[in-house]
VOZAGU-453863 format. One record per atom (N, C-alpha, C): residue number from 1; residue in one letter; atom name; x negated, y, z. Coordinates in nm, 4 decimals. Example, Ala and Ser with C-alpha at 12.3 -4.5 7.8 and 13.67 -1.06 7.14 Angstrom:
2
(1,A,N,(-1.3190,-0.5690,0.7800)),
(1,A,CA,(-1.2300,-0.4500,0.7800)),
(1,A,C,(-1.3200,-0.3300,0.7800)),
(2,S,N,(-1.2850,-0.2250,0.7080)),
(2,S,CA,(-1.3670,-0.1060,0.7140)),
(2,S,C,(-1.2900,0.0030,0.7870)),
//
This chain:
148
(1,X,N,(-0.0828,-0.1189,0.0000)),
(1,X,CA,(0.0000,0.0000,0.0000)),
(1,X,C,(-0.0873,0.1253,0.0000)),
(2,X,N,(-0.2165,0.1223,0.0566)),
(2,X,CA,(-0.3063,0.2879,0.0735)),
(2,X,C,(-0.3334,0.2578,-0.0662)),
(3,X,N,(-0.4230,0.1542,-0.1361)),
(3,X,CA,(-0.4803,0.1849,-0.2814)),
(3,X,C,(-0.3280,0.2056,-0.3486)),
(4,X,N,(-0.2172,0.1695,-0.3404)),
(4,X,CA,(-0.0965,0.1949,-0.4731)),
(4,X,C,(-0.0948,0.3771,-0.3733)),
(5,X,N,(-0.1231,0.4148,-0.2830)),
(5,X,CA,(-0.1061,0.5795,-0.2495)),
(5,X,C,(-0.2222,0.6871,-0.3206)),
(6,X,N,(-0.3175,0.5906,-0.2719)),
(6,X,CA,(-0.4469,0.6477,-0.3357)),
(6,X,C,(-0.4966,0.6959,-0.4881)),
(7,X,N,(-0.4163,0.5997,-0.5821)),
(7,X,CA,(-0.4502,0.5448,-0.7075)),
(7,X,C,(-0.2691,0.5521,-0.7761)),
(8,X,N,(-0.1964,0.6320,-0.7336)),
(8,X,CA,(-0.0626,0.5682,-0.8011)),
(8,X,C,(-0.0569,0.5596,-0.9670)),
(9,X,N,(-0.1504,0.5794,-1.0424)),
(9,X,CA,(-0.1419,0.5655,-1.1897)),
(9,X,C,(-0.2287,0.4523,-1.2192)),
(10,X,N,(-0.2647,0.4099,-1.1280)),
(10,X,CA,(-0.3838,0.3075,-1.1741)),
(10,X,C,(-0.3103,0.1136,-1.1605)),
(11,X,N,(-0.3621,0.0583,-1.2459)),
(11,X,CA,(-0.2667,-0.0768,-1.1986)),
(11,X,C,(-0.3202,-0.1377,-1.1207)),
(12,X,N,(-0.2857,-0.2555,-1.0495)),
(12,X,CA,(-0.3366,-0.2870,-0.9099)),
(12,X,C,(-0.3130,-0.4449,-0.9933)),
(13,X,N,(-0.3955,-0.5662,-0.9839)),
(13,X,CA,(-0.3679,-0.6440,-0.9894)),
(13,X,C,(-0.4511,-0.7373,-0.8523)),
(14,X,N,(-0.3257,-0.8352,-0.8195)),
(14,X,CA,(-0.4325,-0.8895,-0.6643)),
(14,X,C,(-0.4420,-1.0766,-0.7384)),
(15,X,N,(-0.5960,-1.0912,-0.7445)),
(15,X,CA,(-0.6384,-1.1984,-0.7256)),
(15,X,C,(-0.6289,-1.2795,-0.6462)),
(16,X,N,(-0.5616,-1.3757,-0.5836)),
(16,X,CA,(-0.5749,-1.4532,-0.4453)),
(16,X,C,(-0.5340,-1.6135,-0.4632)),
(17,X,N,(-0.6113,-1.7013,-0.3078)),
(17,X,CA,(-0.5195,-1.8265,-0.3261)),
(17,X,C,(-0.4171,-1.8537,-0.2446)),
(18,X,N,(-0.3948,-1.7314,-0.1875)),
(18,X,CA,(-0.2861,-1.7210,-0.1138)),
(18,X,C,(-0.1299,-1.6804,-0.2348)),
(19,X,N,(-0.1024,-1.8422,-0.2776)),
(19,X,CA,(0.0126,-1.7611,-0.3510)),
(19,X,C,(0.1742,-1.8270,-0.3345)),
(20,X,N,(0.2132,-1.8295,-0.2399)),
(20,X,CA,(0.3580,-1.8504,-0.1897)),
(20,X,C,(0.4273,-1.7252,-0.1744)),
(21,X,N,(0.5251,-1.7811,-0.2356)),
(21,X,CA,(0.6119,-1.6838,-0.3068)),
(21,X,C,(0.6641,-1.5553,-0.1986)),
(22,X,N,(0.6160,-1.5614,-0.0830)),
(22,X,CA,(0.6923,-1.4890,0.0279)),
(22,X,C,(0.5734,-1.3664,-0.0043)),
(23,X,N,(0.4437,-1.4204,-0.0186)),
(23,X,CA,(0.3133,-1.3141,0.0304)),
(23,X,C,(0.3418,-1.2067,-0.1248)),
(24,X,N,(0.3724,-1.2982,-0.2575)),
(24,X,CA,(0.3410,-1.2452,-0.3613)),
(24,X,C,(0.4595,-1.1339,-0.3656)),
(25,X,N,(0.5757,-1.1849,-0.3211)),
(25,X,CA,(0.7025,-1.0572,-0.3078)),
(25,X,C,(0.6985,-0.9671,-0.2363)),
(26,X,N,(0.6050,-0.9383,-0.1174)),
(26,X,CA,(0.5467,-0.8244,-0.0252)),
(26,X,C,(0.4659,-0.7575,-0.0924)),
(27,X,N,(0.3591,-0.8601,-0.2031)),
(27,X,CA,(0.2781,-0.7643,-0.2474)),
(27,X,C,(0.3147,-0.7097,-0.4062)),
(28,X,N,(0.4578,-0.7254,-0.4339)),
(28,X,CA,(0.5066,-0.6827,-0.5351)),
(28,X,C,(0.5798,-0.5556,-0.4759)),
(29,X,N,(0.6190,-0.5683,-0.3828)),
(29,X,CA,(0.7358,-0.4293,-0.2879)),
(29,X,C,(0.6548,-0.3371,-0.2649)),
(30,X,N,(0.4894,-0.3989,-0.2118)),
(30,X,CA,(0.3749,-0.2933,-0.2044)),
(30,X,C,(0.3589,-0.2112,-0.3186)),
(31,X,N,(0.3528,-0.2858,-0.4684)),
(31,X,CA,(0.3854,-0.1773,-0.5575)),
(31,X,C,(0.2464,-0.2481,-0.6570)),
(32,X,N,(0.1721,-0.3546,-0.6588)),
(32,X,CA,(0.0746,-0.4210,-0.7279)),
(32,X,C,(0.1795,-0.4508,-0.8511)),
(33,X,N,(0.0765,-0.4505,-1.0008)),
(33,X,CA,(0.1234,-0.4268,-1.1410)),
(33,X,C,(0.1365,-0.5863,-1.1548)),
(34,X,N,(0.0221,-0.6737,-1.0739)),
(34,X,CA,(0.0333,-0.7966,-1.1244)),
(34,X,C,(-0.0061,-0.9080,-1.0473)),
(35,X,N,(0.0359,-1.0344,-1.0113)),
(35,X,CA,(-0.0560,-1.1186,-0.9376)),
(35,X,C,(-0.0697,-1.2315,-1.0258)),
(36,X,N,(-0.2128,-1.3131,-1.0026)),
(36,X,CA,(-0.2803,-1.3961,-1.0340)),
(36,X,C,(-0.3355,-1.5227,-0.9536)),
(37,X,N,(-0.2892,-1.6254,-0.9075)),
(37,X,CA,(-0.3465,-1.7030,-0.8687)),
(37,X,C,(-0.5052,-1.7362,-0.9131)),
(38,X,N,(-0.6192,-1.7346,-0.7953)),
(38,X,CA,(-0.7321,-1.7570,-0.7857)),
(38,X,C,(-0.7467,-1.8451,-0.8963)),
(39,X,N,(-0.6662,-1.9631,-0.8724)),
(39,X,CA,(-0.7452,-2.1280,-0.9458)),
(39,X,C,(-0.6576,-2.0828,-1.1160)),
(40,X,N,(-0.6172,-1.9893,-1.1231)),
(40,X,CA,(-0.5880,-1.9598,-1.2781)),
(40,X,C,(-0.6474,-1.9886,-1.3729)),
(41,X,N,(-0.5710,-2.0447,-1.5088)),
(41,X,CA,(-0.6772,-2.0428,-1.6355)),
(41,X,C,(-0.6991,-1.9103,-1.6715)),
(42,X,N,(-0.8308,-1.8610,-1.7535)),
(42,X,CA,(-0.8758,-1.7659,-1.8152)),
(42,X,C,(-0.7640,-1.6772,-1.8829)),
(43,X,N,(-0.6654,-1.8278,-1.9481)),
(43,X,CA,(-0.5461,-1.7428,-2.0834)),
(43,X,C,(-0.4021,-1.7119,-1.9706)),
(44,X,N,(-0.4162,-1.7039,-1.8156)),
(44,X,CA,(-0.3181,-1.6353,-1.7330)),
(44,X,C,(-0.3849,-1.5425,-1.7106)),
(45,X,N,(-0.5123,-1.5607,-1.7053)),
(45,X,CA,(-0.5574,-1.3625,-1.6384)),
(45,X,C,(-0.5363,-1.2931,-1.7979)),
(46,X,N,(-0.5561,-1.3632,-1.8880)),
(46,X,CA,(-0.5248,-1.2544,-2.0210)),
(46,X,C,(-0.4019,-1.1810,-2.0676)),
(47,X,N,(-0.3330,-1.3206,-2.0041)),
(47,X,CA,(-0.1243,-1.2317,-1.9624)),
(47,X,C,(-0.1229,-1.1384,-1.9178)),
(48,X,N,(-0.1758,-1.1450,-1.8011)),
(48,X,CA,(-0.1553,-1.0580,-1.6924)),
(48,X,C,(-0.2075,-0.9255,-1.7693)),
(49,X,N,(-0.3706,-0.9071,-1.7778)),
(49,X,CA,(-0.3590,-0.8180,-1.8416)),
(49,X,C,(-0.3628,-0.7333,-1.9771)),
(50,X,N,(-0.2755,-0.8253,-2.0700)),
(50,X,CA,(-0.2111,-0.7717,-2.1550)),
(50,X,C,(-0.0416,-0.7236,-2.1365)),
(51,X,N,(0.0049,-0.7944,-2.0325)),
(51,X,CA,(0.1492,-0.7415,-1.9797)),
(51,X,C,(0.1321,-0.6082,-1.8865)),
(52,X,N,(0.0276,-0.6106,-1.7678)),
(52,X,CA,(0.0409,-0.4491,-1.7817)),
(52,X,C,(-0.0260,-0.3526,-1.8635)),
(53,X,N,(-0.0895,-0.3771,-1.9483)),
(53,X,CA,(-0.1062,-0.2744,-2.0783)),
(53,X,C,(0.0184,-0.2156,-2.1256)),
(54,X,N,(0.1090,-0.3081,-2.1324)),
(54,X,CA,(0.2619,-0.2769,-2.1791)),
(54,X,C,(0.3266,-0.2496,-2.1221)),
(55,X,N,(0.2564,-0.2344,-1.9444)),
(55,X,CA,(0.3451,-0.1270,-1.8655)),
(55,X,C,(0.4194,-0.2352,-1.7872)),
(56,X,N,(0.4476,-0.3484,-1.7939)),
(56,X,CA,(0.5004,-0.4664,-1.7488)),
(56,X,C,(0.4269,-0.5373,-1.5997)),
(57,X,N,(0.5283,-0.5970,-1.5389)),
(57,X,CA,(0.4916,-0.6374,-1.3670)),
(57,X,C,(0.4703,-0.7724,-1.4429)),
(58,X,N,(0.3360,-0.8339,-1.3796)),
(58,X,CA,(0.3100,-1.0311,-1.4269)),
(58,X,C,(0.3120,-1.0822,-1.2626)),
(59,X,N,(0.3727,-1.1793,-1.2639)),
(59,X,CA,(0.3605,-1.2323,-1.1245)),
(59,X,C,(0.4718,-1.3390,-1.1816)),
(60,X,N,(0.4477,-1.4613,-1.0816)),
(60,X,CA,(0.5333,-1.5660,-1.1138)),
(60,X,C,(0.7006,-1.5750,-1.1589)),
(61,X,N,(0.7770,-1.5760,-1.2141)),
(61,X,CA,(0.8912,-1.6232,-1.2711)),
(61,X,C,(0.9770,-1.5977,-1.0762)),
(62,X,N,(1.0010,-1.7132,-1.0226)),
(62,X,CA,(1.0401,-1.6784,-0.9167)),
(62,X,C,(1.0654,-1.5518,-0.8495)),
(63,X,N,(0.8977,-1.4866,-0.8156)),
(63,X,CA,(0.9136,-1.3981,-0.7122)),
(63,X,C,(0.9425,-1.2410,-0.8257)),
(64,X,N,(0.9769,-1.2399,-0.9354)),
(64,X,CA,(1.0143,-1.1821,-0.9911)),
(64,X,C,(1.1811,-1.1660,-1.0271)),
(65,X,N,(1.2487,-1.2780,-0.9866)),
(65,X,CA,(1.3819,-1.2805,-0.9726)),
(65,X,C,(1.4701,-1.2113,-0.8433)),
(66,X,N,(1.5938,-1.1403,-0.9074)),
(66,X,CA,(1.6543,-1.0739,-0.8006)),
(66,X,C,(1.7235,-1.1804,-0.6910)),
(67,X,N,(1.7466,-1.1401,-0.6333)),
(67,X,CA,(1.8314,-1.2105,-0.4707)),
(67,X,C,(1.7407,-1.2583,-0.4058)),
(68,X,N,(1.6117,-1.1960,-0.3654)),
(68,X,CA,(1.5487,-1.2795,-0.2924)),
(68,X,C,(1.5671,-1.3217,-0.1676)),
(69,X,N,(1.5309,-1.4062,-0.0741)),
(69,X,CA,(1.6068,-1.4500,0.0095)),
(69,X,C,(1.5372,-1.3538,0.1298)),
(70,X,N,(1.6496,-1.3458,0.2191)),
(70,X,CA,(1.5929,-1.2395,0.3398)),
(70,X,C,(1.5087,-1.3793,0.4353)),
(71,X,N,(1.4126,-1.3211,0.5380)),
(71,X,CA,(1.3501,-1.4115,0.5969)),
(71,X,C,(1.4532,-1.4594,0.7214)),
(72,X,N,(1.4419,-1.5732,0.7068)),
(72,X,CA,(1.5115,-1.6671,0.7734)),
(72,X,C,(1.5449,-1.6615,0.9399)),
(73,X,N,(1.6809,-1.7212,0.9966)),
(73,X,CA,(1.6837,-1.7111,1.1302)),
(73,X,C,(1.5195,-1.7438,1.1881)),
(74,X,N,(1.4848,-1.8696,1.1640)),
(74,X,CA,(1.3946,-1.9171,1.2209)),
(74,X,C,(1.2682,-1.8386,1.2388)),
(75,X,N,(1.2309,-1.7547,1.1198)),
(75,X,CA,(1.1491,-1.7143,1.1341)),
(75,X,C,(1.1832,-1.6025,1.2317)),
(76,X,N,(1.2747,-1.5332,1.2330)),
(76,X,CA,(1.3182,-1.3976,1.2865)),
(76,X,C,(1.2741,-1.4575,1.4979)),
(77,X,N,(1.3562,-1.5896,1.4788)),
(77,X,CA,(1.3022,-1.6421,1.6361)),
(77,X,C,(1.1557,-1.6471,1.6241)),
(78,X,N,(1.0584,-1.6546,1.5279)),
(78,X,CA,(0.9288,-1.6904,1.5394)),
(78,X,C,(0.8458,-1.5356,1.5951)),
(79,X,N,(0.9436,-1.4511,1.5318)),
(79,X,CA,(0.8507,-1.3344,1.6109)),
(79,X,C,(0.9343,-1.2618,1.7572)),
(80,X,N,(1.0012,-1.3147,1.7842)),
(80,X,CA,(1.1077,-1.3307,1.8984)),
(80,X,C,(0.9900,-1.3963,1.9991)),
(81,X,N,(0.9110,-1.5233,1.9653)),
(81,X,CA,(0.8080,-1.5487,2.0870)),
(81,X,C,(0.6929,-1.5058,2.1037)),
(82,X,N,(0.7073,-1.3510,2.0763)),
(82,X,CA,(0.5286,-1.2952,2.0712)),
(82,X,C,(0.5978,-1.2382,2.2050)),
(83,X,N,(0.4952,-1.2039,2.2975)),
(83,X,CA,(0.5113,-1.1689,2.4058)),
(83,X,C,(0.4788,-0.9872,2.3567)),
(84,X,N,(0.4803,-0.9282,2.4759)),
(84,X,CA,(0.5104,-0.7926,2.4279)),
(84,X,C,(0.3119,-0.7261,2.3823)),
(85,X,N,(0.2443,-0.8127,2.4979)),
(85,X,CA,(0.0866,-0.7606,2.4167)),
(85,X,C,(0.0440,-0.8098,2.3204)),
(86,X,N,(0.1209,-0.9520,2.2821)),
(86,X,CA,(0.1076,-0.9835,2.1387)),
(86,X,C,(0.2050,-0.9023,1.9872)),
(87,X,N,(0.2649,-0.8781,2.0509)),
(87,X,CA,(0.3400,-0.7808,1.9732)),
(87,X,C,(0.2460,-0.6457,1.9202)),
(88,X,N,(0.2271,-0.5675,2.0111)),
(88,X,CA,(0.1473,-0.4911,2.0200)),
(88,X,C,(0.0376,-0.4902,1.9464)),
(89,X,N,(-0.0252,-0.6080,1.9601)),
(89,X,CA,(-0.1896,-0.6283,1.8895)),
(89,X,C,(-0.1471,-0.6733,1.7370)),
(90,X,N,(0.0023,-0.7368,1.7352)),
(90,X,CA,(0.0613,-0.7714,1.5554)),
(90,X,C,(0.0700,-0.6371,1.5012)),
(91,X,N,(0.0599,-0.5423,1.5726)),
(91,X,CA,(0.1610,-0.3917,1.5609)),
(91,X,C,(-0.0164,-0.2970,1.4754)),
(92,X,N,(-0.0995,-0.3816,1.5945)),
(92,X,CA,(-0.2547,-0.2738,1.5595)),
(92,X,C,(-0.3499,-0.3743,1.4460)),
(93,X,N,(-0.3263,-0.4814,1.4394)),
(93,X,CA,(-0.3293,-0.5623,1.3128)),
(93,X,C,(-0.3124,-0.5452,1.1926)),
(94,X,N,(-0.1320,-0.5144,1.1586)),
(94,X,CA,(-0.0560,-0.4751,1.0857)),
(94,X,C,(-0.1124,-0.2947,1.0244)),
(95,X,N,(-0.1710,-0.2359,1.1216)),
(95,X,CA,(-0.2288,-0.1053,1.1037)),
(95,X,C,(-0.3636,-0.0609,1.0537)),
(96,X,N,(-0.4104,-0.2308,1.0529)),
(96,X,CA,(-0.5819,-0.2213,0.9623)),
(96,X,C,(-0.6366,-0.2427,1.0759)),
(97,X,N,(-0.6272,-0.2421,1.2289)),
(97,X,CA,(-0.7327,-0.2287,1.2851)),
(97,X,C,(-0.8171,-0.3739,1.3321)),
(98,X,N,(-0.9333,-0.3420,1.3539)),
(98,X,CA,(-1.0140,-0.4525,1.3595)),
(98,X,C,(-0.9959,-0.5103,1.4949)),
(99,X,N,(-1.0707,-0.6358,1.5572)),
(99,X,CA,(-1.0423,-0.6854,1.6748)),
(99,X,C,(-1.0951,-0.5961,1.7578)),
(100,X,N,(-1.2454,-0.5601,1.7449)),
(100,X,CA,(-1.3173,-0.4753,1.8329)),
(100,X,C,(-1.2451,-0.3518,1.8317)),
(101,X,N,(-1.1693,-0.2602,1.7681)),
(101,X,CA,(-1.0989,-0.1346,1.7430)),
(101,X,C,(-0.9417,-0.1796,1.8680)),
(102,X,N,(-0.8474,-0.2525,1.7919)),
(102,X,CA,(-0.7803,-0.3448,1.8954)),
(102,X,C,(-0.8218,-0.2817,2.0744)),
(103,X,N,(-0.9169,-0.3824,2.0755)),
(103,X,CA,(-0.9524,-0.4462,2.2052)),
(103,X,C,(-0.9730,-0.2809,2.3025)),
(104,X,N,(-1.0540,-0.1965,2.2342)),
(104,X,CA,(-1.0880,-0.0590,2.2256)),
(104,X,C,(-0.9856,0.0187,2.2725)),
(105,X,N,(-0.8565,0.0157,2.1907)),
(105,X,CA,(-0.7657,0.0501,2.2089)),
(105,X,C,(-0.6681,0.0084,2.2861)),
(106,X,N,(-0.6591,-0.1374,2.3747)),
(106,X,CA,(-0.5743,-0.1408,2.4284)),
(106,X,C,(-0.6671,-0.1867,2.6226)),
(107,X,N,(-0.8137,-0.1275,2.5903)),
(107,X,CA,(-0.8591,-0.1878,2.7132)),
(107,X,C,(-0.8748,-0.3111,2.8270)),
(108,X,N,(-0.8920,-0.3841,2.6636)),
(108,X,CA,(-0.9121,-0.5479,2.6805)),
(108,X,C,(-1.0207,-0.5890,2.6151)),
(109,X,N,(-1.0884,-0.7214,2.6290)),
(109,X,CA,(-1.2303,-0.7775,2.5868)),
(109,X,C,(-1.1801,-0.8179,2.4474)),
(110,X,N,(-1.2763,-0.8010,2.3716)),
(110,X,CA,(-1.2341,-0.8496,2.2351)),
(110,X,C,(-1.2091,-1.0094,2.2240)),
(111,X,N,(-1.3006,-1.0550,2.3028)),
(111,X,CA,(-1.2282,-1.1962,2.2955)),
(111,X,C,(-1.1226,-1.2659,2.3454)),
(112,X,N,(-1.0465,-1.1747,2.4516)),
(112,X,CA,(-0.9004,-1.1964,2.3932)),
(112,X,C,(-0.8348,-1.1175,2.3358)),
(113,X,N,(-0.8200,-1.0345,2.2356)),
(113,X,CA,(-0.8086,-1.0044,2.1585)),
(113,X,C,(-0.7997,-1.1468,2.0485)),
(114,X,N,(-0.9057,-1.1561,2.0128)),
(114,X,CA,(-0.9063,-1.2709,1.9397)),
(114,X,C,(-0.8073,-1.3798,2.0069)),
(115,X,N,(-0.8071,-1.4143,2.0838)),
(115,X,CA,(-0.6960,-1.5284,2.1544)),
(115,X,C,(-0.5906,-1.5035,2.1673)),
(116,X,N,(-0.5172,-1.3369,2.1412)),
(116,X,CA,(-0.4130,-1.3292,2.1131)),
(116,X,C,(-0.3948,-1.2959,1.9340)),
(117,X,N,(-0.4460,-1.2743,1.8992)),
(117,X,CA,(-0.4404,-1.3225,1.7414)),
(117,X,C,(-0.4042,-1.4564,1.6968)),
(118,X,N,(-0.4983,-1.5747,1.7056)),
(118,X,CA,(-0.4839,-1.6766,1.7106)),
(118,X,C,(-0.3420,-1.7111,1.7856)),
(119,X,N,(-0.2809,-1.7158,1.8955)),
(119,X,CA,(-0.1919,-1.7332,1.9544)),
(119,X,C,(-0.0892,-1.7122,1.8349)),
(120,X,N,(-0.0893,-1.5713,1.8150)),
(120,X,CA,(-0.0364,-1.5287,1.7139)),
(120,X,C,(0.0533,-1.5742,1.5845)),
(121,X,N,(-0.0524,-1.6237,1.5251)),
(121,X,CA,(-0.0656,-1.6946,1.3992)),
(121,X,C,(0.0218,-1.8172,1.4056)),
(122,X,N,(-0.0286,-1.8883,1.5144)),
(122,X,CA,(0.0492,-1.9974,1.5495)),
(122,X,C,(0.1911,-1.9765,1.5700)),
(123,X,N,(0.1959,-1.8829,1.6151)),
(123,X,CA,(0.3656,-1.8954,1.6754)),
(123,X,C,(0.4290,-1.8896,1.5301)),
(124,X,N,(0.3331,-1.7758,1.4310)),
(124,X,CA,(0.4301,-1.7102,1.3400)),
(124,X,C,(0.4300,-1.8416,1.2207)),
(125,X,N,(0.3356,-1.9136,1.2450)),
(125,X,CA,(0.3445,-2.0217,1.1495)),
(125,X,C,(0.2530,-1.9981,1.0131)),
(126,X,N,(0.1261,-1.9032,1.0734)),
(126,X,CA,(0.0719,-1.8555,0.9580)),
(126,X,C,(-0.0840,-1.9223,0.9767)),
(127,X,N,(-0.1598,-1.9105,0.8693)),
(127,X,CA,(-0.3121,-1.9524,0.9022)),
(127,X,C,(-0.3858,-1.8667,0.8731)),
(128,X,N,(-0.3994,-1.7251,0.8568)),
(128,X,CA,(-0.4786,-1.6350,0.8081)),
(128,X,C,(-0.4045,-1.4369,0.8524)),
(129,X,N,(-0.4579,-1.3837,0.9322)),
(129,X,CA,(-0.4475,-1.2716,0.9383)),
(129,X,C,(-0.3579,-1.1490,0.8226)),
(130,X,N,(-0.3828,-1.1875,0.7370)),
(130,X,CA,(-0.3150,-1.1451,0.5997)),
(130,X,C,(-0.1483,-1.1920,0.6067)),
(131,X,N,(-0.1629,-1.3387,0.6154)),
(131,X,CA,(-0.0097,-1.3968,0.6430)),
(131,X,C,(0.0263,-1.3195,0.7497)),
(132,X,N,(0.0117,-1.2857,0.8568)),
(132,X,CA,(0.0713,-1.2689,0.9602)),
(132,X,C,(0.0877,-1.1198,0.9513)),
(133,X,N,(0.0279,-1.0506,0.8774)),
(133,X,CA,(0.0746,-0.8862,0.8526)),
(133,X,C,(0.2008,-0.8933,0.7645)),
(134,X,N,(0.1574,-0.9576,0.6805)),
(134,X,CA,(0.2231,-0.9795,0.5431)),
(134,X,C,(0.3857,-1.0299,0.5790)),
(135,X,N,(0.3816,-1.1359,0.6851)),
(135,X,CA,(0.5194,-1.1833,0.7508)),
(135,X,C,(0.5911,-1.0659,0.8522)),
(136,X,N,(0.5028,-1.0217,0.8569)),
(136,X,CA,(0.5605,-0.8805,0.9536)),
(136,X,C,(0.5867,-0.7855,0.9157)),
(137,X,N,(0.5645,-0.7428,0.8148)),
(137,X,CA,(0.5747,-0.6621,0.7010)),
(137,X,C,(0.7465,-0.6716,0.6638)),
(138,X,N,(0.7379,-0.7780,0.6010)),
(138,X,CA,(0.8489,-0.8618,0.5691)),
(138,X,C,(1.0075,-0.8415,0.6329)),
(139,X,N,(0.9387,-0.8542,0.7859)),
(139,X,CA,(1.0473,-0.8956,0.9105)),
(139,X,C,(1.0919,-0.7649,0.8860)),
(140,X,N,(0.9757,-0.6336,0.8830)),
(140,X,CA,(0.9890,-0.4957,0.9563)),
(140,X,C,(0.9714,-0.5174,1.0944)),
(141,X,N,(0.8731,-0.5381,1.1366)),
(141,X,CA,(0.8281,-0.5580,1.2829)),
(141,X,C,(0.8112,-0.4436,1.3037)),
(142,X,N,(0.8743,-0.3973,1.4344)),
(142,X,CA,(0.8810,-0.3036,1.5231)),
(142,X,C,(0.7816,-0.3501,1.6110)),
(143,X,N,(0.8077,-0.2605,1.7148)),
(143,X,CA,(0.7016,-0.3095,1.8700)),
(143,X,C,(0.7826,-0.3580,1.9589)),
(144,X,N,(0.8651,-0.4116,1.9250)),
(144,X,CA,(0.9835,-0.4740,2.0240)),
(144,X,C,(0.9793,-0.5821,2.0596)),
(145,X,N,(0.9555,-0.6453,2.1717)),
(145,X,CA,(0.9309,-0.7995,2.1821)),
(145,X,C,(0.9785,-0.8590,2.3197)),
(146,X,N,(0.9913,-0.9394,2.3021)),
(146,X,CA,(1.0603,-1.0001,2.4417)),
(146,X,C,(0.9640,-0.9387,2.5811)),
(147,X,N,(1.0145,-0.9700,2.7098)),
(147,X,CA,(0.9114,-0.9211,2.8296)),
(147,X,C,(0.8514,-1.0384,2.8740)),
(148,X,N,(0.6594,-1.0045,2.9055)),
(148,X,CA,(0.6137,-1.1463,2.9610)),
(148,X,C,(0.6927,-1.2214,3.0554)),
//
């Protein structure tokens, strides 16, 4: 979202192997021209960019279709069990900041910091820091969270 603020005429295409359809529709709402799965052949990155030459969004068939589905009860309970300093640290996560910045900021050791990250992840059902912004993103996570 800062490079599509930074750059709004410029096309954004995101390389990744992170490509389930939930991450690629966040990063289509973000405002990216195109996505590409990592393990791609050569003649999909040439789609891609020959479709935004033409001004055109490339990203999978799916996450390009309307009605997408809103995120699920379950998940909605999944961020229902972050406790409120895990909330918080999803909140300074979600904001770019690093663990040591975090930890800085909320006058805790970075290594838990890190242990509430991890905690984190788990609850939300994610394996990578990115997922877990990206799912929160999603939700519209507030700072609202249950009390320890």
């Amino acid at each position: 979202m800062r490079l599509r603020q930074a750059a709004p005429q410029i096309p954004i295409v995101v390389v990744s192997s992170l490509d389930e359809l939930r991450v690629i529709r966040a990063l289509l709402k973000a405002g990216i021209n195109g996505f590409v799965p990592k393990h791609a052949a050569r003649d999909e990155f040439r789609a891609a960019f020959a479709a935004i030459a033409r001004g055109e969004i490339h990203a999978p068939q799916m996450a390009l279709e309307p009605g997408s589905p809103s995120l699920s009860d379950e998940a909605v309970a999944r961020l229902g069990l972050l406790t409120r300093q895990q909330a918080k640290i999803l909140q300074l996560v979600c904001a770019g900041l690093m663990n040591k910045q975090i930890a800085y900021e909320l006058s805790i050791a970075e290594t838990t910091v890190k242990a509430h990250v991890t905690a984190i992840m788990r609850k939300l059902g994610v394996q990578t820091r990115m997922q877990a912004v990206l799912f929160a993103q999603e939700a519209r996570f507030t700072a609202l969270a249950p009390e320890d």
